[in-house]
PAMARNU-536599 format. One record per residue (C-alpha): residue in three letters; residue number from 1; x, y, z. Coordinates in steps of 0.2 Angstrom, whole numbers, padded with zeros to 4 digits. Last residue first. Layout:
REM PAMARNU-536599
PT  res    n      X      Y      Z
PT  ALA  NUM      X      Y      Z
...
END
This chain:
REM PAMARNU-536599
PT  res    n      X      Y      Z
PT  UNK  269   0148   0193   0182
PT  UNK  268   0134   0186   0194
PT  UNK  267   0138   0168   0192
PT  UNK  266   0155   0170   0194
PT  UNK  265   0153   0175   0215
PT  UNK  264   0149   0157   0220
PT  UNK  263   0130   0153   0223
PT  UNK  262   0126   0154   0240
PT  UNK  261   0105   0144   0241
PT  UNK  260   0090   0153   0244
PT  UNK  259   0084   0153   0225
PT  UNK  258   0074   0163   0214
PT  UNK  257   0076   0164   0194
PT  UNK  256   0069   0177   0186
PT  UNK  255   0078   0189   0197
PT  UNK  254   0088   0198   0181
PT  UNK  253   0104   0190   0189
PT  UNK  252   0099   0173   0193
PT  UNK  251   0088   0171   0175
PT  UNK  250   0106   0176   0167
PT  UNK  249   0115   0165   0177
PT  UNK  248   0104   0149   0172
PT  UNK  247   0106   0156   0154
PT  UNK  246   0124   0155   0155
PT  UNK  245   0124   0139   0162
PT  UNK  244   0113   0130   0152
PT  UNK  243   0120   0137   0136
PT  UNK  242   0139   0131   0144
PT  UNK  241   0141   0118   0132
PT  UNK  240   0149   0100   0140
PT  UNK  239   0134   0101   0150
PT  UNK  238   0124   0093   0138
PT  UNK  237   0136   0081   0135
PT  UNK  236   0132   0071   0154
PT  UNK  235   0114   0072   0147
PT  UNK  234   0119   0060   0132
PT  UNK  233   0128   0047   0142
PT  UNK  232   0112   0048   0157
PT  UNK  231   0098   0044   0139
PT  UNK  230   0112   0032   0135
PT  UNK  229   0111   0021   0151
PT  UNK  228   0093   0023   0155
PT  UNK  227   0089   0016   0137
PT  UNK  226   0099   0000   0143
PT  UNK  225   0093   0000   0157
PT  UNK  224   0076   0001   0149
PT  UNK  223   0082  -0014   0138
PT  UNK  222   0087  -0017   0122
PT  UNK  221   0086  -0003   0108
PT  UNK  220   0070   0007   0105
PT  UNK  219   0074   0019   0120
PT  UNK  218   0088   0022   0111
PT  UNK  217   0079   0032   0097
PT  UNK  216   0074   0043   0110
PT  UNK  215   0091   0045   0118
PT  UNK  214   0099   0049   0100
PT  UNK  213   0086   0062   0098
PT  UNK  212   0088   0072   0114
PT  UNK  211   0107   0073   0111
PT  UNK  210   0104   0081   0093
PT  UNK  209   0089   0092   0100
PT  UNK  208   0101   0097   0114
PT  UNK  207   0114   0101   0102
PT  UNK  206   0104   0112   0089
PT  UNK  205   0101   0125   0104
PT  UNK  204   0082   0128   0107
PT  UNK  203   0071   0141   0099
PT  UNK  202   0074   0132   0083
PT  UNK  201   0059   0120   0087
PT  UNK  200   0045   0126   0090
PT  UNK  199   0041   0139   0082
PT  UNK  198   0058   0137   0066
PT  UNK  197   0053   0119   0063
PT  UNK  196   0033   0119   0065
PT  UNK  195   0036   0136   0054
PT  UNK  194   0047   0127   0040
PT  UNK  193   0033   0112   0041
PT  UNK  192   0019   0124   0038
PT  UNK  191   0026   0134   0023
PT  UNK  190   0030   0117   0014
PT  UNK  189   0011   0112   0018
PT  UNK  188   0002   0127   0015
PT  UNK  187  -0007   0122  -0001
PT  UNK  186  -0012   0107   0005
PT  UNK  185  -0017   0113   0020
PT  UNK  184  -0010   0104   0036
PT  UNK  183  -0011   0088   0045
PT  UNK  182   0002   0087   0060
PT  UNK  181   0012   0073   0070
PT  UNK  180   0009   0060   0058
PT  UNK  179   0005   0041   0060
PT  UNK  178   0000   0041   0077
PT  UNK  177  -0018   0034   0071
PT  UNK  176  -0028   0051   0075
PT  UNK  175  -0016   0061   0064
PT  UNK  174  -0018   0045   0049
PT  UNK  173  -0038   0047   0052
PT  UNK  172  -0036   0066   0051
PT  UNK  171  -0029   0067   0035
PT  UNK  170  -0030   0048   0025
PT  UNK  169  -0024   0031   0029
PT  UNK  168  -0021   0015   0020
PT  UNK  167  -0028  -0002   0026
PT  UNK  166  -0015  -0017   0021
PT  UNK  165  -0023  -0028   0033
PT  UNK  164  -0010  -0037   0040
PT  UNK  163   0004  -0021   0039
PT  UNK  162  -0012  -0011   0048
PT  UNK  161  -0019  -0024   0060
PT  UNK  160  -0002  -0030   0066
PT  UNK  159   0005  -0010   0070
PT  UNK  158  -0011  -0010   0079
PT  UNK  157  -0007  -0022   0090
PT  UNK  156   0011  -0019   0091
PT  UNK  155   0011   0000   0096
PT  UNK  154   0010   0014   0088
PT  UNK  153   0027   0022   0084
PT  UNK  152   0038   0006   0089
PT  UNK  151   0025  -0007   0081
PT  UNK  150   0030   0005   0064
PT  UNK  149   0048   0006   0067
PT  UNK  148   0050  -0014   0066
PT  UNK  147   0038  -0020   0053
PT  UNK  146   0041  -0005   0042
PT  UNK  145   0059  -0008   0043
PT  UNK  144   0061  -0006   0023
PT  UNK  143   0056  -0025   0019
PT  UNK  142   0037  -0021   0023
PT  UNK  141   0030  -0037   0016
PT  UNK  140   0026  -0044  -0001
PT  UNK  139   0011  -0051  -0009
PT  UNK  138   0004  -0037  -0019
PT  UNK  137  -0011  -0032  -0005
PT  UNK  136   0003  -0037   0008
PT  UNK  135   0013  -0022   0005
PT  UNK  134   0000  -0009   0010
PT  UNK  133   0008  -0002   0022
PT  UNK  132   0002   0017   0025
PT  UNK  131   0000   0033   0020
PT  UNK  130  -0013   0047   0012
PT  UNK  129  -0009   0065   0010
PT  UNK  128  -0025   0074   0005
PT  UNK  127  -0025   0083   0021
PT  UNK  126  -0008   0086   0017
PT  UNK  125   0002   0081   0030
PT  UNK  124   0017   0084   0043
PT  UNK  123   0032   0071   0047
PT  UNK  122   0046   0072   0060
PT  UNK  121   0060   0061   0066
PT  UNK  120   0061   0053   0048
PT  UNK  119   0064   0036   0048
PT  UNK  118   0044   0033   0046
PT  UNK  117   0044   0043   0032
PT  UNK  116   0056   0030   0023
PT  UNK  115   0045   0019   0028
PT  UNK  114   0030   0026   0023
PT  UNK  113   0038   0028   0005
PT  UNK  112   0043   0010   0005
PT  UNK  111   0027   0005   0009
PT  UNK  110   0012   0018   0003
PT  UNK  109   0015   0038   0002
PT  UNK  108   0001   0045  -0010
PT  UNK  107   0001   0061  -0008
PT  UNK  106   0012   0079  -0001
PT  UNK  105   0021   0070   0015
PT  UNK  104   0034   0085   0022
PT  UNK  103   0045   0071   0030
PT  UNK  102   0054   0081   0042
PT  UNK  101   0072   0076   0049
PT  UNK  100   0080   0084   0062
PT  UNK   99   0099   0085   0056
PT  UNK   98   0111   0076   0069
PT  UNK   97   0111   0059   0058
PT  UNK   96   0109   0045   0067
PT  UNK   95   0091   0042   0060
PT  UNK   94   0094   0046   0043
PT  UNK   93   0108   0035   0043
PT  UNK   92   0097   0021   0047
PT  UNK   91   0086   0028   0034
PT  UNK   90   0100   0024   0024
PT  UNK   89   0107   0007   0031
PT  UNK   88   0090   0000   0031
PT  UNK   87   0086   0002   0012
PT  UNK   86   0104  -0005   0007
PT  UNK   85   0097  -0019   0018
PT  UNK   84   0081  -0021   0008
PT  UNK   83   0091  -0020  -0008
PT  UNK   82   0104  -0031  -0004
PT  UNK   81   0087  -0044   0000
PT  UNK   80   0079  -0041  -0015
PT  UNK   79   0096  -0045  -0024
PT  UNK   78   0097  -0063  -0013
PT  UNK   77   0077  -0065  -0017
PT  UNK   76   0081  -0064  -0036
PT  UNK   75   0076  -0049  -0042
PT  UNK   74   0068  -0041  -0058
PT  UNK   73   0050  -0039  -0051
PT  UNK   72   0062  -0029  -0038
PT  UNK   71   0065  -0014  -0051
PT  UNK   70   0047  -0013  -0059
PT  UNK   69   0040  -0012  -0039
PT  UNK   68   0052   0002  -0036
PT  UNK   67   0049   0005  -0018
PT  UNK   66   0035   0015  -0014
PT  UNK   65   0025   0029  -0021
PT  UNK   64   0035   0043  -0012
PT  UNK   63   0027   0060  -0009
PT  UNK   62   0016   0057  -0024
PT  UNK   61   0002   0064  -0033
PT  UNK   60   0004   0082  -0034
PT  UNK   59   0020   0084  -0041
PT  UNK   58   0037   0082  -0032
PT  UNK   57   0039   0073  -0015
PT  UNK   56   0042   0081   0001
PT  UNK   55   0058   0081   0011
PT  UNK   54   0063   0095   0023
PT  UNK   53   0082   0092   0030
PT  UNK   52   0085   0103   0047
PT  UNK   51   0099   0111   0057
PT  UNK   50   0112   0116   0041
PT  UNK   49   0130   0115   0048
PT  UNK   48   0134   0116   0027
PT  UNK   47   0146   0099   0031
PT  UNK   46   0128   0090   0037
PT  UNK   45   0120   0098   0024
PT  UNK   44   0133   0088   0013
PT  UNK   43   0134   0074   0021
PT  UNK   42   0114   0070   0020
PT  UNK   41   0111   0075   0003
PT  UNK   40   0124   0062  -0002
PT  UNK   39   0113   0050   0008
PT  UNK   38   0098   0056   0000
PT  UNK   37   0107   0053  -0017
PT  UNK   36   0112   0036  -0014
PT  UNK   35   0094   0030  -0010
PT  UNK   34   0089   0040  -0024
PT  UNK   33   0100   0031  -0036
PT  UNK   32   0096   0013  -0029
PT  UNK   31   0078   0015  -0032
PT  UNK   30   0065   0024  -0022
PT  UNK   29   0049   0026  -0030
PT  UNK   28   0044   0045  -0034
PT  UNK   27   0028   0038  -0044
PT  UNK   26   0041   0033  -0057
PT  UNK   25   0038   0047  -0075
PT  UNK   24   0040   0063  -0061
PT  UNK   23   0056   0054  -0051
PT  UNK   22   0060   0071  -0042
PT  UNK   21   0060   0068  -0021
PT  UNK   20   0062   0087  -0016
PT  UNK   19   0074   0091  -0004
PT  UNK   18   0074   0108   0006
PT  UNK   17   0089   0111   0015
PT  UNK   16   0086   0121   0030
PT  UNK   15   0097   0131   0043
PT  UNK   14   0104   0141   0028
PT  UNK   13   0091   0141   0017
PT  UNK   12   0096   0128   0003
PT  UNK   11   0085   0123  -0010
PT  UNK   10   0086   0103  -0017
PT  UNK    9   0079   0094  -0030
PT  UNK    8   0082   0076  -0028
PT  UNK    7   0082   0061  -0042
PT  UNK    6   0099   0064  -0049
PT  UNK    5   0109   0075  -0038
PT  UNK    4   0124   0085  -0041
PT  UNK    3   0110   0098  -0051
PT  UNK    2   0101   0106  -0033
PT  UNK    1   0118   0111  -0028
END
C-alpha cells in the first residue's frame, strides 16, 4: 500500500493506518499531490473499516512545513484561491470522515501544516514539536481555515493575538495554549498516540465516537438550536445498535446495575 501514494508512507495495523507525510527535499509542504494523496488515504482506510488514521511527518525536522510557499509564489491570486479551497475541501473531508484523526506532530508545524493539524480531531507533540500561524511574518494570511478552526479551538481573542502576531509555540507552552491535547517524548511520540488511541479511546464502540464527532463539529455551525438539533439527530442513531442495550442488561443481570423499576422479562435472557 505504502507505494500507491506519492508523498505518504503508510503502515497499516488493522484498526490503524499509519501515514507518514514523505516530501524529504520540501519541508513536508503540502502541494496538490499530497492533498490528493491524503484524500486517497482516506477512502481507502475507510474501505479497510480501519478506526484511526495517525499522521506524522517524515524526518526530524518537520511534521508539515507549510503550504508550498515555491508553488503559490507562481500564482495568480484566482490559482491561490483554487488552491485555498482545494485546501478546505480536504481537511473538510478529514473532518466528516468517520476515522478519528490524530496529528502525531514531530517538528516544525507552521501555517498550512497547523491547519492541516488543526482539522485533525486529535493532535499529540513532541516536546520539541513547535506550531503555529505564522503567515503574516511573509505577508500572507491563514488561507487553510486557520482563521476559522483556530478562534473555534481557543477562542477569538487569542486566536487574534496568535495569527496577528505570528508567535510560534513550543511543548508545554502550545499544551497550555489549547493548541494540543498531549506533549510527549520525542522518541515516544508514535508509540504514545497509538496508546492515547487504544486507552482511551477503543474501549468504546467506533459508532459512538463517529456520532459524538459529527455533533461536536456541529456545535461550530449556526446556532445553539442548531447544534441542539444535530447533537438529538445523532443520539436518536445511537440506539439504532443495540451495545447500549445489551450492556444495560448485562449490568441488570450481574446486579451492577440497581433499579426499582419492572423491566419486561427480555432483559434478563
Amino acid at each position: 500500500m505504502a507505494t500507491k501514494y506519492e508523498n505518504l508512507i503508510v503502515e497499516n495495523k488493522g484498526e490503524i493506518f499509519f501515514a507518514t507525510i514523505h516530501r524529504p527535499g520540501d519541508r513536508n509542504s503540502i502541494n496538490g499531490q499530497l492533498m490528493d494523496d491524503v484524500e486517497a488515504l482516506l477512502q481507502d482506510a475507510e474501505k479497510e473499516k480501519a478506526r484511526a488514521i495517525i499522521f506524522t511527518g517524515g524526518g526530524d525536522t518537520y511534521f508539515i512545513g507549510g503550504a508550498d510557499g515555491t508553488v503559490m509564489m507562481q500564482c495568480k491570486p484566482e490559482e491561490v484561491g483554487a488552491f485555498s479551497l482545494k485546501f478546505h475541501a480536504l481537511l473538510n473531508k478529514m473532518e466528516q470522515s468517520p476515522l478519528i484523526t490524530v496529528a502525531a506532530i514531530n517538528g516544525l508545524c507552521f501555517g498550512g501544516g497547523f491547519e492541516f493539524a488543526l482539522a485533525c480531531d486529535l493532535r499529540i507533540a513532541s516536546r520539541e514539536a513547535r506550531v503555529g500561524l505564522l503567515e503574516v511574518r511573509v505577508g500572507l494570511i491563514p488561507g487553510g481555515g486557520g482563521t476559522q478552526r483556530l478562534p473555534r479551538l481557543v477562542g477569538i481573542g487569542k486566536a487574534m493575538d496568535m495569527i496577528l502576531t505570528g508567535r510560534g509555540y513550543k511543548g508545554e507552552d502550545a499544551l497550555r495554549e489549547g493548541l494540543v491535547n498531549q506533549i510527549v517524548a520525542p522518541e515516544t511520540l508514535l508509540a504514545d498516540a497509538e496508546k492515547y488511541l487504544r486507552d482511551n479511546l477503543f474501549r468504546n464502540p467506533q459508532y459512538a465516537l463517529v456520532l459524538a464527532k459529527r455533533a461536536v463539529y456541529a456545535s461550530r455551525n449556526g446556532s445553539l438550536a442548531d447544534g441542539l438539533k444535530e447533537e438529538n439527530n445523532q443520539f436518536k442513531k445511537c440506539l439504532e445498535h443495540d451495545y447500549f442495550v445489551k450492556l444495560m442488561c448485562k449490568q441488570i443481570k450481574e446486579g451492577i446495575l440497581k433499579t426499582t423499576t419492572k423491566l419486561p422479562d427480555w432483559v434478563y435472557k
